[in-house]
TIRO-2110 file (N, C-alpha, C; in Angstrom, 1 decimal):
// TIRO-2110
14.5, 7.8, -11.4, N, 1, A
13.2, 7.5, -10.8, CA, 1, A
12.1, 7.7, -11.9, C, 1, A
11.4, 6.5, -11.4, N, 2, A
9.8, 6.7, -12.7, CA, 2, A
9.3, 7.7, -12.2, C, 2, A
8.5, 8.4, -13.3, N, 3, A
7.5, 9.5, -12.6, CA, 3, A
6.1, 8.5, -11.8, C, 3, A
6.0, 7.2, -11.9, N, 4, A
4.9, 6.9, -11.1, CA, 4, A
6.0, 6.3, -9.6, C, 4, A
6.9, 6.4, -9.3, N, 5, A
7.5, 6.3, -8.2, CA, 5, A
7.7, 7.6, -7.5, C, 5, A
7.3, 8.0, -7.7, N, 6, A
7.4, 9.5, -7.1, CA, 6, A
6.5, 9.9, -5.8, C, 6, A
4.9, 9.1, -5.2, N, 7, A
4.7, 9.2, -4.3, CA, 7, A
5.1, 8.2, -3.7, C, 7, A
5.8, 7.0, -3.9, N, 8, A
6.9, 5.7, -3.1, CA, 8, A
7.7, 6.9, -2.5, C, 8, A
8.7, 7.3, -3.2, N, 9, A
10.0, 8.4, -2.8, CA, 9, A
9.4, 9.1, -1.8, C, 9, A
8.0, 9.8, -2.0, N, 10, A
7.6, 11.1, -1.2, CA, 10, A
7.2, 9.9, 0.0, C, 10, A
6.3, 9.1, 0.2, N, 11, A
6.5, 8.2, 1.0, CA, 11, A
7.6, 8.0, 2.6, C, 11, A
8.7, 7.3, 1.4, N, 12, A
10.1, 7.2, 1.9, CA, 12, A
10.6, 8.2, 2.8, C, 12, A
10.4, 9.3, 2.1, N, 13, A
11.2, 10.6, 2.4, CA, 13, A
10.2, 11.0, 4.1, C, 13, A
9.1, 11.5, 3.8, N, 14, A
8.3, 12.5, 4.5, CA, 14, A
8.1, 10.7, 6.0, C, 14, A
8.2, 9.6, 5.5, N, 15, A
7.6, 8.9, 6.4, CA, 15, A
8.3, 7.8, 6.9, C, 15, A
9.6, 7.2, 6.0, N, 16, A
10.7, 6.4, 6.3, CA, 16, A
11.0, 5.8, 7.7, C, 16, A
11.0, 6.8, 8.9, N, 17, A
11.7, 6.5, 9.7, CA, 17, A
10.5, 5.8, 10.7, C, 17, A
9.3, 6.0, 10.2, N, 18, A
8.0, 5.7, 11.3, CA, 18, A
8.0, 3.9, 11.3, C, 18, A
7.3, 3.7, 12.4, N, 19, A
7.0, 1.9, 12.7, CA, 19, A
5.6, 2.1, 12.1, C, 19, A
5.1, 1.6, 11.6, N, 20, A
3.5, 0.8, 11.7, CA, 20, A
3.3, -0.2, 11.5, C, 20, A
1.7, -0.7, 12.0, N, 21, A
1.4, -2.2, 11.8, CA, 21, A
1.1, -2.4, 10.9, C, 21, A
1.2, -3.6, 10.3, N, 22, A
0.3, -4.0, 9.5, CA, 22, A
-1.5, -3.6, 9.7, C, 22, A
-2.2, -3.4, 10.5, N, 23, A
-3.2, -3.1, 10.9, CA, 23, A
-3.8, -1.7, 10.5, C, 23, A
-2.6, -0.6, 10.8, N, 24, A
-2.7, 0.4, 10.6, CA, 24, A
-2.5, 0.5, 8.5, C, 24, A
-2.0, -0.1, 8.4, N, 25, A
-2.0, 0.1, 7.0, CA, 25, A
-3.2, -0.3, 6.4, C, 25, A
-3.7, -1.5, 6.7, N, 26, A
-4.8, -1.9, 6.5, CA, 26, A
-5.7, -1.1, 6.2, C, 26, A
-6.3, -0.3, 7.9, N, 27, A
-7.2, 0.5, 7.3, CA, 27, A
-6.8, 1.8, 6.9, C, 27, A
-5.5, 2.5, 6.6, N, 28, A
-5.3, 3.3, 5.4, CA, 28, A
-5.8, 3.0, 4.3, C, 28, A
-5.6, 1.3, 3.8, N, 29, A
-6.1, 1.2, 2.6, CA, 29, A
-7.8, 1.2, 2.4, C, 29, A
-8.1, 0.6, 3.6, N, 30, A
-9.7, 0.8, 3.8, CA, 30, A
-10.6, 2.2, 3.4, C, 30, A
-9.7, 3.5, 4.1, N, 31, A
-9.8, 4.8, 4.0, CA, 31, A
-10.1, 5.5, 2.4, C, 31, A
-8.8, 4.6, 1.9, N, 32, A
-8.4, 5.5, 0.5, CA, 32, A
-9.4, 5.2, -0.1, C, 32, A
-10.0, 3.6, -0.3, N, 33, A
-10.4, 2.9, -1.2, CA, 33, A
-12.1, 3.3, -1.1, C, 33, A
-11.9, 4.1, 0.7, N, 34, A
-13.5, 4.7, 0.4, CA, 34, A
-13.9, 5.6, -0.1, C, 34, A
-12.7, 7.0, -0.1, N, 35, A
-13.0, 8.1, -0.7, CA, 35, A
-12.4, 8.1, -2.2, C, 35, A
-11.8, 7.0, -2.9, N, 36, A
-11.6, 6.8, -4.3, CA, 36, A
-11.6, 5.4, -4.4, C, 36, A
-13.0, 5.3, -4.6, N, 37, A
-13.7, 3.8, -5.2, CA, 37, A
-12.7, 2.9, -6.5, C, 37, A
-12.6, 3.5, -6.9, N, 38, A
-12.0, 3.8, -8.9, CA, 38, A
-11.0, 2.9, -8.0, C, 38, A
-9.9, 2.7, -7.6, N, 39, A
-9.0, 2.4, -7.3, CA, 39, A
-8.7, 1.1, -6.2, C, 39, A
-9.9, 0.9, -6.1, N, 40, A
-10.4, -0.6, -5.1, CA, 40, A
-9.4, -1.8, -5.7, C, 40, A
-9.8, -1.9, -7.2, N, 41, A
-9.0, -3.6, -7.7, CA, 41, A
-7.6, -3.4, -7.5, C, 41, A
-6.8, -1.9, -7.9, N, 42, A
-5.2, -2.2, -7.5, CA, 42, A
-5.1, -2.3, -5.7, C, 42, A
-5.8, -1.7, -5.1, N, 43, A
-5.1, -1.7, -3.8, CA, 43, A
-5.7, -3.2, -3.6, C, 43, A
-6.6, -3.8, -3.4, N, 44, A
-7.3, -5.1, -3.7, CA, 44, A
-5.8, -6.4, -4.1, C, 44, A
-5.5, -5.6, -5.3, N, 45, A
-4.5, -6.8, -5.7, CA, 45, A
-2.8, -6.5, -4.7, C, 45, A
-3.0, -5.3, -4.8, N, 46, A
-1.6, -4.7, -3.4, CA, 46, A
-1.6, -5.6, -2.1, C, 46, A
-2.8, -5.6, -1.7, N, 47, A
-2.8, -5.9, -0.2, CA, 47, A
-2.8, -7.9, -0.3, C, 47, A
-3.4, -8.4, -1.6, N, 48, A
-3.5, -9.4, -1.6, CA, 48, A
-2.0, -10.0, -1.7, C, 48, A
-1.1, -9.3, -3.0, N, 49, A
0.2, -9.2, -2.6, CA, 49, A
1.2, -9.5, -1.6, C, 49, A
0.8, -8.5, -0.5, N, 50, A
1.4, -8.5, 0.4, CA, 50, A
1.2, -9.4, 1.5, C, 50, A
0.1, -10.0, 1.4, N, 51, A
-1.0, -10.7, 2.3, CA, 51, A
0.2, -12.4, 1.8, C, 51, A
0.2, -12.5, 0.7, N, 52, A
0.9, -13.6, 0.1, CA, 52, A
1.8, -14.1, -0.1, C, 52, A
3.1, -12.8, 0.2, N, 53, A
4.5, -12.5, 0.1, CA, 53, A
5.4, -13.8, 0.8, C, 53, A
4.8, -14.5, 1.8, N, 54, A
5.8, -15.6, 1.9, CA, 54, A
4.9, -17.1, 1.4, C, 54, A
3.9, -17.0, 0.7, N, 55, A
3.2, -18.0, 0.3, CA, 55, A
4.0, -19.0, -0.9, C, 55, A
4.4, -20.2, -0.7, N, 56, A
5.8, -20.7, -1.4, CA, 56, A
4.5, -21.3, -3.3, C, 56, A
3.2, -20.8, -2.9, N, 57, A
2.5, -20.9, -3.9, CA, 57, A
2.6, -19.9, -5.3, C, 57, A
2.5, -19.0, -5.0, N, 58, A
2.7, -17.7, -5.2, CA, 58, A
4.0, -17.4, -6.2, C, 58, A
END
């Protein structure tokens, strides 16, 4: 494991077995990105990612 995989793993581990929505993740990212600004363009490019994932453009 990479050392930047390590909060994925802790993720996985501590939260694996939970459902959420998409919605709810949403505004997790909404959350984070308010109290650590700095980090807007990766989650920005994450969610746009995800947002895209079956886009045959992409």
């Amino acid at each position: 494991m990479y050392y930047t995989d390590r909060g994925i793993e802790e993720l996985n581990q501590r939260r694996g077995d939970e459902e959420v929505t998409l919605a709810w993740l949403a505004d997790r990212l909404i959350e984070f990105t308010d109290v650590h600004p700095e980090f807007e363009v990766p989650i920005e490019r994450l969610a746009t990612w995800l947002a895209r994932l079956d886009d045959p453009e992409d």
